[in-house]
C-alpha positions as CSV (number, residue, x, y, z in Angstrom):
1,X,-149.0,99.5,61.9
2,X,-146.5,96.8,60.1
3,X,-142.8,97.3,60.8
4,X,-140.9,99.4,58.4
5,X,-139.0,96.7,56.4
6,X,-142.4,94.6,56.3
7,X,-143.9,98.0,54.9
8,X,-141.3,98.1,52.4
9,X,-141.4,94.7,51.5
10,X,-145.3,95.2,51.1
11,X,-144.7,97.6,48.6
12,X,-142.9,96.0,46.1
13,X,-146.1,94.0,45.9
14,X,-148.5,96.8,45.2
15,X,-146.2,98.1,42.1
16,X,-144.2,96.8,39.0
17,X,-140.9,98.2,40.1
18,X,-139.4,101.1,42.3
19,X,-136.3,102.4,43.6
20,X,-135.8,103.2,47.1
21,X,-136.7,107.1,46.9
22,X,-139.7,105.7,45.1
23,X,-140.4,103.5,48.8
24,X,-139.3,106.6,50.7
25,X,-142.1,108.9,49.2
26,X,-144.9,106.2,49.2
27,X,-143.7,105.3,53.2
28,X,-143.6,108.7,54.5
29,X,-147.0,109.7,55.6
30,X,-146.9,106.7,57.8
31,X,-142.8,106.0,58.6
32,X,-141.2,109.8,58.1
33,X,-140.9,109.7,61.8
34,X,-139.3,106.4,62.2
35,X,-135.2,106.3,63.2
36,X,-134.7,103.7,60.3
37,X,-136.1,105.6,57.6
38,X,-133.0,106.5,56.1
39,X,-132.0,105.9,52.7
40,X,-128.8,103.8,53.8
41,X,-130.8,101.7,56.0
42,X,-133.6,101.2,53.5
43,X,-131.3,100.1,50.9
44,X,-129.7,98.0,53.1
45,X,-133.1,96.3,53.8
46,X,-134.0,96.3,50.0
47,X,-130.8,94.7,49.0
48,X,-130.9,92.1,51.5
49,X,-134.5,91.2,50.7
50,X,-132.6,90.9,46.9
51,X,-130.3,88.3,49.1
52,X,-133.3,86.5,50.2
53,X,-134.8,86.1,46.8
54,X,-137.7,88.0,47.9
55,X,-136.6,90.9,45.2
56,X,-134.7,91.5,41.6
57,X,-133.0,94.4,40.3
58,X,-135.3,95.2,37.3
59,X,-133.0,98.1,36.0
60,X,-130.6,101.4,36.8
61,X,-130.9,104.8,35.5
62,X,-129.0,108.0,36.6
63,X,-131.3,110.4,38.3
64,X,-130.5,114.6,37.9
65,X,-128.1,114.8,39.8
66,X,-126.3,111.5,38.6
67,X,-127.0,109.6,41.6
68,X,-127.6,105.3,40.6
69,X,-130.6,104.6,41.1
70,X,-131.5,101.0,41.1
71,X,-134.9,99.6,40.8
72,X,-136.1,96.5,42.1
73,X,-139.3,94.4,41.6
74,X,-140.8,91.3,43.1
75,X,-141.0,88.5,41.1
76,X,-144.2,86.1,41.4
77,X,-142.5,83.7,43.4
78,X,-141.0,86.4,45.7
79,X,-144.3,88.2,46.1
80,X,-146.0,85.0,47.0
81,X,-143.7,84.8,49.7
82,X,-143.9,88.0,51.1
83,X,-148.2,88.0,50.6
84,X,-148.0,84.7,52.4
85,X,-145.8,86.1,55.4
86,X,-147.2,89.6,55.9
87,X,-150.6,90.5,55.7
């Protein structure tokens, strides 16, 4: 099993865009269980994968309860990166 934040990173591979409850729900069958999944340490992780210039924001909505929500996708550059580093 990958570690969480190479997981994470992974993901943003596999889709156009997501937000990190969209990470949360795809990760937890496998990471539910893990002491970092937490949504502040997950966005933490996201944003500084965004520091990296392994990620982009792609766009923010408000969800229901008029929480940000801010969606993130890798680039081609960034996702060659992170396909090239983690298998």
């Amino acid at each position: 099993m990958k570690p969480l934040n190479y997981a994470m990173l992974k993901h943003f591979t596999t889709v156009p865009e997501a937000c990190v409850q969209d990470v949360m729900e795809a990760l937890k069958p496998q990471y539910g269980d893990f002491k970092a999944f937490q949504k502040d340490s997950m966005i933490s992780a996201i944003m500084t994968a965004a520091a990296n210039g392994l990620l982009e924001e792609s766009r923010f909505e408000l969800d229901d309860q008029n929480e940000l929500r801010v969606y993130y996708r890798a680039h081609e550059e960034g996702a060659a990166t992170i396909n090239t580093y983690i298998e």
